[in-house]
C-alpha positions as CSV (number, residue, x, y, z in Angstrom):
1,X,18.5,3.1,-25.1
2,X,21.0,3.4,-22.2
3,X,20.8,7.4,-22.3
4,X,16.7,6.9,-21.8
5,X,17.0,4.9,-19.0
6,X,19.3,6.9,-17.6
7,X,16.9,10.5,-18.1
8,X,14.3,7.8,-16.8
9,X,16.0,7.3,-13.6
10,X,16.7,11.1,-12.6
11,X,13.4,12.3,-14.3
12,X,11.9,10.1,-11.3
13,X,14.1,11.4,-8.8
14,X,13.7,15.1,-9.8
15,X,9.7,14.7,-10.3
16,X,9.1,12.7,-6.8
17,X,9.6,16.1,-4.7
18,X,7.7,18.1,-7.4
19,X,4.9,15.0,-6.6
20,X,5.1,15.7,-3.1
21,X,4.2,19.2,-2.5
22,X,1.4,18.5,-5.3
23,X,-0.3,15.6,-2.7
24,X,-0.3,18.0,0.3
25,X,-1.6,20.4,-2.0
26,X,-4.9,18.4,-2.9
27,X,-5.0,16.2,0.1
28,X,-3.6,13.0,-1.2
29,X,-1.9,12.1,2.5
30,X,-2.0,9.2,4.2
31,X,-3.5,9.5,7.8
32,X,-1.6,7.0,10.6
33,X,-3.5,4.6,12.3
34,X,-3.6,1.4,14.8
35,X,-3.2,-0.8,11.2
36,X,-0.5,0.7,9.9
37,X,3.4,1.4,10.5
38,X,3.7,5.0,10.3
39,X,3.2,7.6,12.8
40,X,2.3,10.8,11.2
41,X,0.9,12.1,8.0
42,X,2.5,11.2,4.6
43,X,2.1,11.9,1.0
44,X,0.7,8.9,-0.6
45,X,0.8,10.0,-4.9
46,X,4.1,9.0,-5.8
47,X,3.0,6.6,-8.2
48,X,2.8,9.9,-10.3
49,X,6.4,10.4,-10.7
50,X,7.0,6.6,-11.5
51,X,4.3,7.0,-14.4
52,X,5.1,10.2,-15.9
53,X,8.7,9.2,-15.9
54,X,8.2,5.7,-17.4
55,X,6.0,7.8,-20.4
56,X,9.2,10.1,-20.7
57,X,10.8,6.7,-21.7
58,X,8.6,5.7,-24.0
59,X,7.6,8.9,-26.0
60,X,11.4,9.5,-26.2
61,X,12.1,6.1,-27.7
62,X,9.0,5.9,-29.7
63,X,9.5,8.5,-32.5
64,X,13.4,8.1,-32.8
65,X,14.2,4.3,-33.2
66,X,12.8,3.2,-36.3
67,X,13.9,-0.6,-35.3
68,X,11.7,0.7,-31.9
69,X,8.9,1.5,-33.9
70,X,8.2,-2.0,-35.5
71,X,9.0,-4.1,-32.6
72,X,6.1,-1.6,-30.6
73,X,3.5,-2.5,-33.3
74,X,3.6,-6.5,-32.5
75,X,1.1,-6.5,-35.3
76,X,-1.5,-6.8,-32.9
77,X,-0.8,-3.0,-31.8
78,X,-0.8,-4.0,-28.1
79,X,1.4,-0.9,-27.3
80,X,-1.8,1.7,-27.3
81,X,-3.6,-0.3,-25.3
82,X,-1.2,-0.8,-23.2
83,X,-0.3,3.0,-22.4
84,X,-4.3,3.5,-22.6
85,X,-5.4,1.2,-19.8
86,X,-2.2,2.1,-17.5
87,X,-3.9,5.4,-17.7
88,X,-7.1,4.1,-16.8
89,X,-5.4,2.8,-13.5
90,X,-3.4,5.6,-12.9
91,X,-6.6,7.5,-12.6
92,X,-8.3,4.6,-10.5
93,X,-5.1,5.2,-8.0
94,X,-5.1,9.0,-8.0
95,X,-8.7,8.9,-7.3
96,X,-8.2,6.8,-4.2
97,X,-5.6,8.6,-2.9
98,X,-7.2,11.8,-2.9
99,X,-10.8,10.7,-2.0
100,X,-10.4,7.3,-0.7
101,X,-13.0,5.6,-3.1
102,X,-15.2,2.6,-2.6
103,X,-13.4,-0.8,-3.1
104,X,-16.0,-1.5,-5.7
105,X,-15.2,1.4,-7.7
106,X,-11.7,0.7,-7.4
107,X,-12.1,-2.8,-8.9
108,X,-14.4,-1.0,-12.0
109,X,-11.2,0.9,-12.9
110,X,-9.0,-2.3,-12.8
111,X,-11.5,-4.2,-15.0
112,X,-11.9,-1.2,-17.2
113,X,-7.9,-1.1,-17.5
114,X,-7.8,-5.3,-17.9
115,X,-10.0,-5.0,-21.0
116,X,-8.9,-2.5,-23.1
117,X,-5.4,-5.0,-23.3
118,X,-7.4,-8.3,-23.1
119,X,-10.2,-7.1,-25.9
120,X,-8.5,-4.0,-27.6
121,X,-4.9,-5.4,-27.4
122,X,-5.9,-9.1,-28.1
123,X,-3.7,-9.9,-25.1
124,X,-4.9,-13.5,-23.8
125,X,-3.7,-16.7,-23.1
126,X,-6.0,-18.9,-25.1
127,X,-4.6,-22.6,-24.8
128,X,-1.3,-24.4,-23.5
129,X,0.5,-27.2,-24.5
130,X,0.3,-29.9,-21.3
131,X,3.8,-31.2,-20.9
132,X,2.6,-34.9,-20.9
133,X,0.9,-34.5,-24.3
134,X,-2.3,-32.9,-25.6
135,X,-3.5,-29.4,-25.2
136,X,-6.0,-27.6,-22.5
137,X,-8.2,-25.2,-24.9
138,X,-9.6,-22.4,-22.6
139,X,-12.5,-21.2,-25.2
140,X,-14.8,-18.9,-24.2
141,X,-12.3,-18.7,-20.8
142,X,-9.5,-17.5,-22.5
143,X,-10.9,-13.6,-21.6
144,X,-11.8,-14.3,-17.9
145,X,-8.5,-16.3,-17.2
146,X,-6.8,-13.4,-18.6
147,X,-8.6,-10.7,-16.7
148,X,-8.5,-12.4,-13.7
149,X,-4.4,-12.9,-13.9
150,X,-4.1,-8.9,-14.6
151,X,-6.5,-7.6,-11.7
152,X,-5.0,-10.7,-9.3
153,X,-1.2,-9.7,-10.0
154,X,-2.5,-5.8,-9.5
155,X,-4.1,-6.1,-6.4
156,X,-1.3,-8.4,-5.1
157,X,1.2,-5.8,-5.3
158,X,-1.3,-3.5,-3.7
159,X,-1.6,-5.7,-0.8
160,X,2.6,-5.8,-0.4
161,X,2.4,-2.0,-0.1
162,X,2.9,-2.0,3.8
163,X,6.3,-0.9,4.8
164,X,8.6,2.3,3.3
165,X,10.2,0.9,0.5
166,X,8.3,-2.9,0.0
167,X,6.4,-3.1,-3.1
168,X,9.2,-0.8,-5.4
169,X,11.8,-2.8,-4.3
170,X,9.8,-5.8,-5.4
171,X,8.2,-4.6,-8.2
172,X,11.7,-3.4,-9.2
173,X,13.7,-7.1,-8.4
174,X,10.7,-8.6,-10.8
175,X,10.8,-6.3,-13.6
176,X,15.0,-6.3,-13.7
177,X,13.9,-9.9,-13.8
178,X,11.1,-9.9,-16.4
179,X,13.5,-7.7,-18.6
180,X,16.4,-10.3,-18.7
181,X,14.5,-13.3,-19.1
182,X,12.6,-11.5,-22.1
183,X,16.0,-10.6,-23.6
184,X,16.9,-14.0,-23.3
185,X,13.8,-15.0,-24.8
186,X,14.2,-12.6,-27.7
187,X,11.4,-10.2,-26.7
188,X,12.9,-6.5,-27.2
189,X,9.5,-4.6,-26.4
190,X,8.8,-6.3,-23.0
191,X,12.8,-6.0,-22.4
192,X,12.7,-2.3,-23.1
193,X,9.3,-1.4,-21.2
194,X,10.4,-3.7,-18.4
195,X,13.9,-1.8,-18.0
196,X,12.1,1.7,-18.4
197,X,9.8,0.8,-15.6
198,X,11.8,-0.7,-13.4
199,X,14.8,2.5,-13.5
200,X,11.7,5.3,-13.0
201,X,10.6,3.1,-9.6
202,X,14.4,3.0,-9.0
203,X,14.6,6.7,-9.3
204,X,11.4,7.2,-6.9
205,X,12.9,4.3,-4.3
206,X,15.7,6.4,-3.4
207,X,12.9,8.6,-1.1
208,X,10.6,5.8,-0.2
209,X,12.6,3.6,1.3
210,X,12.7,3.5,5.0
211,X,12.8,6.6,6.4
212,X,10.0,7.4,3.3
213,X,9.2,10.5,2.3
214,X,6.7,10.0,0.5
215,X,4.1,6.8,-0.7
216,X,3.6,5.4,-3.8
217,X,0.0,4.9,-2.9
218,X,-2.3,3.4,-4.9
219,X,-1.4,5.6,-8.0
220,X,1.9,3.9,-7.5
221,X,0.9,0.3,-6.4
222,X,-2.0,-0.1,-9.2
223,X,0.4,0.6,-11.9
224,X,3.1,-1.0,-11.2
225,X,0.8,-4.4,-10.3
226,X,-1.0,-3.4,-13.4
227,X,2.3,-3.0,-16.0
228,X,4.0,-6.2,-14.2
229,X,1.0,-8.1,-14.6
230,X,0.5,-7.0,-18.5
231,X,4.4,-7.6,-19.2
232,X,4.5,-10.8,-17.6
233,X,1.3,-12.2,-19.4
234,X,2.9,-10.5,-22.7
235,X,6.1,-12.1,-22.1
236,X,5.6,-15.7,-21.4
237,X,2.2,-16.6,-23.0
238,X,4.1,-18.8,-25.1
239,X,1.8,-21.8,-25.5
240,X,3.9,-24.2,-23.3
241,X,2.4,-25.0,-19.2
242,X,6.1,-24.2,-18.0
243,X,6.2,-20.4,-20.2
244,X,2.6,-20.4,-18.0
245,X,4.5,-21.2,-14.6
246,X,7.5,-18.8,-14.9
247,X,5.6,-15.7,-14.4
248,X,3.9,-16.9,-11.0
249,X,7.6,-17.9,-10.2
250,X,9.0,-14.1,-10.9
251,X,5.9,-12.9,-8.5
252,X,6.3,-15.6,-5.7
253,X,6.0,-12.8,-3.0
254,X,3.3,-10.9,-3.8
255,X,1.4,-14.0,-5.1
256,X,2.1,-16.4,-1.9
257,X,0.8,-13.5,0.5
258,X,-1.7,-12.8,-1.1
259,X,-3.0,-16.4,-1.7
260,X,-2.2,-16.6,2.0
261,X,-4.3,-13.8,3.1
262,X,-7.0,-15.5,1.4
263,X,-6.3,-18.8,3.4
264,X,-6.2,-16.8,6.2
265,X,-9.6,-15.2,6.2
266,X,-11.3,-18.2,5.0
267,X,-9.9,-20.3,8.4
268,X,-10.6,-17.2,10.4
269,X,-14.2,-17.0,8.7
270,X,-13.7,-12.9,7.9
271,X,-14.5,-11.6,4.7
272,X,-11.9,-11.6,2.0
273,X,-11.6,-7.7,1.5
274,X,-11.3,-7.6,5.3
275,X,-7.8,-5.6,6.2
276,X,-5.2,-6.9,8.9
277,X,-1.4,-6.9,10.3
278,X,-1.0,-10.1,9.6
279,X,0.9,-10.3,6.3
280,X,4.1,-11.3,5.3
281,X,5.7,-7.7,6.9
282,X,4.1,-7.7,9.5
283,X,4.6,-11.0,10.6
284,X,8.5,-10.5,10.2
285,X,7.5,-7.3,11.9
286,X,6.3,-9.5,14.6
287,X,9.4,-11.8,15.0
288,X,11.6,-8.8,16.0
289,X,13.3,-7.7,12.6
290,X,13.6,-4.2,11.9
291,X,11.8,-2.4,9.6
292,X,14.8,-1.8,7.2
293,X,15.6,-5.6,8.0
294,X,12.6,-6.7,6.9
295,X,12.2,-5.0,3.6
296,X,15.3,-6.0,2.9
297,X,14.6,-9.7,3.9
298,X,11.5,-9.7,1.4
299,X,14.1,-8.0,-1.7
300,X,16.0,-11.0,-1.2
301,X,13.0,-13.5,-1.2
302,X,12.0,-11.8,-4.4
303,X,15.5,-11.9,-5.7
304,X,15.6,-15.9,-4.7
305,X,12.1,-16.4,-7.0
306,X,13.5,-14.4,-10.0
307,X,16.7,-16.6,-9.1
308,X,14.3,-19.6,-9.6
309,X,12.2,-18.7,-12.6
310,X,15.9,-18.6,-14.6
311,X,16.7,-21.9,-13.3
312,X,13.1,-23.2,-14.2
313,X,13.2,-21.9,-17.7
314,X,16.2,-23.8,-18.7
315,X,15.4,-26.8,-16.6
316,X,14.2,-29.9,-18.5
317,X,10.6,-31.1,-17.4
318,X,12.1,-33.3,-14.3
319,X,14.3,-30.7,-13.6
320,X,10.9,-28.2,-13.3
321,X,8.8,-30.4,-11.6
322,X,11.6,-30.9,-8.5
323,X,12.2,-27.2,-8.9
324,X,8.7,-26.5,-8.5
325,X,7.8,-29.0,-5.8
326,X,10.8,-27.4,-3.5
327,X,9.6,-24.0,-4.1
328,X,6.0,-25.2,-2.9
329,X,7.8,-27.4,0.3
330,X,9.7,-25.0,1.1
331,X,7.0,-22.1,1.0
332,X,4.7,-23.7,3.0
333,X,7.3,-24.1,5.6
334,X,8.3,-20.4,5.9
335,X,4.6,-19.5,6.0
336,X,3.9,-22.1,9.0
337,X,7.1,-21.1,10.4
338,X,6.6,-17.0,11.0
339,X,2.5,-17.9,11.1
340,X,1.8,-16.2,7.9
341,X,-2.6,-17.4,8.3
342,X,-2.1,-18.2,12.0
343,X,-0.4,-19.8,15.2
344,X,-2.3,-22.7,14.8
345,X,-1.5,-23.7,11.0
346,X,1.1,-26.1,11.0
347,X,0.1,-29.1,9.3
348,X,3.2,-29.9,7.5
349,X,5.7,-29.0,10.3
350,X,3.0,-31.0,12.3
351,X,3.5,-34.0,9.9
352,X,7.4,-33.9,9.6
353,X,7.7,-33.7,13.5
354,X,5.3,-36.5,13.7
355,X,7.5,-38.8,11.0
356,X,9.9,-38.5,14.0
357,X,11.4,-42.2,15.0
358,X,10.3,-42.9,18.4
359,X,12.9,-42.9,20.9
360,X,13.0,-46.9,22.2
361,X,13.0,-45.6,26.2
362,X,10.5,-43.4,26.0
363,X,8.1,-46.3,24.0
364,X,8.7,-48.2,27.0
């Protein structure tokens, strides 16, 4: 096991240059302009080395480990779906970095992807035990819920992808994180896929972050939202409302900015699909911190969440109710703090500072 992750990691690092000169070769560059942060041409398909070195992983594992073998089936025999629809995205990503497709197309592949593991795979969360008593049966919803949490998670990391080095670093911190709370949950096949993963980005990291030489693109960014997403749900869909809350905890990042972005257009009336520089980067960007400063501002953020999701799991339901409740507090004052949807959004720093006690002279 530790000698695959191992070839893993220097399989990415000696594929990412082979990658390289391939995406200059059939045009997958990313042009600069006034949106983003880079100021000259760059190869954008290094999702491609992640994924072919995570399959190295698998395929090498697969035949040998007979223990391996059984734990893959899950009697369910989500591990062929699983490899199929990451190939599905993979596709979707290498498509749009070479021709740029239509957003709608682009969305086509990530359904396609979401339902060979949700239908094929029978990967769903189908009810939850409410932590007061009783039980929220999702029905016919079960399949929708589902899809929705593995093309929101996907995108969401998509959306991070802004600065050399962001959304591998984060996917990275979360999947080091999936892979120890699945050990300690007794899950060996999400442990081992999570850890195989999370080494190949490692490996491809070492020339994206800042100066990059190359972009993960959306090869890159779909899969690894794609496999985080499909691990996560695979991991904790225990039947329990807190095993529900732990993986939106692992994902805090990607999930707050990108609910954020939402907030944003909606108060700024734009459509949602509509890009800007007005994410979490950029508005670090904004407040003077460095480039390299900022990504690594954002790996500790992450880093904090996977802290918290630990914590959470082990808390009692008190415990995870005040965990939750600070993580939400104190989110929503970072975001009004740096202006995450806009200058102007500030109603709980608005309602602390009025909560103020009134100074006796200046009353009269």
């Amino acid at each position: 096991m530790y000698l695959t992750l191992i070839i893993c990691f220097f399989a990415a690092i000696l594929l990412t240059p082979v990658v390289k000169k391939l995406a200059f070769i059939i045009g997958a560059t990313d042009q600069p302009n006034q949106r983003k942060v880079h100021q000259k041409i760059m190869p954008r398909l290094g999702g491609l080395a992640i994924y072919i070195s995570f399959l190295i992983g698998v395929f090498i594992l697969q035949p040998n480990d007979t223990y391996l073998i059984s734990v893959l089936n899950l009697d369910g025999s989500i591990h062929l779906p699983i490899l199929i629809g990451s190939l599905i995205i993979i596709l979707t990503g290498a498509f749009d970095d070479v021709k740029e497709i239509s957003p709608r197309i682009k969305l086509l592949g990530q359904i396609a992807a979401a339902l060979v593991v949700v239908v094929v795979g029978d990967l769903r969360v189908e009810f939850i035990n409410l932590p007061f008593g009783g039980q929220l049966d999702f029905g016919y919803f079960s399949i929708p819920i589902t899809m929705v949490w593995i093309i929101g998670i996907t995108n969401a990391i998509n959306l991070i992808d802004g600065l050399d080095g962001l959304a591998a670093g984060v996917s990275t911190i979360a999947l080091f994180t999936i892979a120890g709370m699945a050990y300690t949950m007794g899950n060996p096949y999400v442990m081992i896929m999570a850890l195989i993963l999370a080494v190949s980005t490692l490996g491809f990291l070492l020339y994206n972050f800042h100066p990059a030489k190359i972009f993960m693109g959306d090869t890159g960014a779909l899969f690894l939202g794609y496999m985080i997403a499909v691990l996560s749900l695979l991991g904790f869909k225990g039947v329990t409302f807190v095993s529900l809350i732990i993986p939106v905890i692992i994902l805090g990042v990607p999930i707050s900015d990108t609910l954020f972005a939402i907030v944003r257009r909606l108060v700024n009336k734009q459509p949602l699909s509509a890009p800007d520089k007005s994410h979490l980067h950029h508005c670090l960007l904004r407040l003077g911190y460095s480039h390299r400063q900022t990504v690594v501002l954002i790996y500790a953020m992450s880093g904090i969440f996977g802290l918290a999701a630990f914590i959470f799991s082990q808390a009692t339901l008190w415990g995870s109710t005040v965990i939750i409740l600070t993580i939400l507090i104190a989110v929503e004052l970072f975001v009004e703090k740096i202006g995450l949807v806009g200058e102007d959004y500030r109603p709980l720093l608005n309602f602390i500072k009025g909560l103020k006690p009134i100074n006796v002279k200046d009353k009269a």
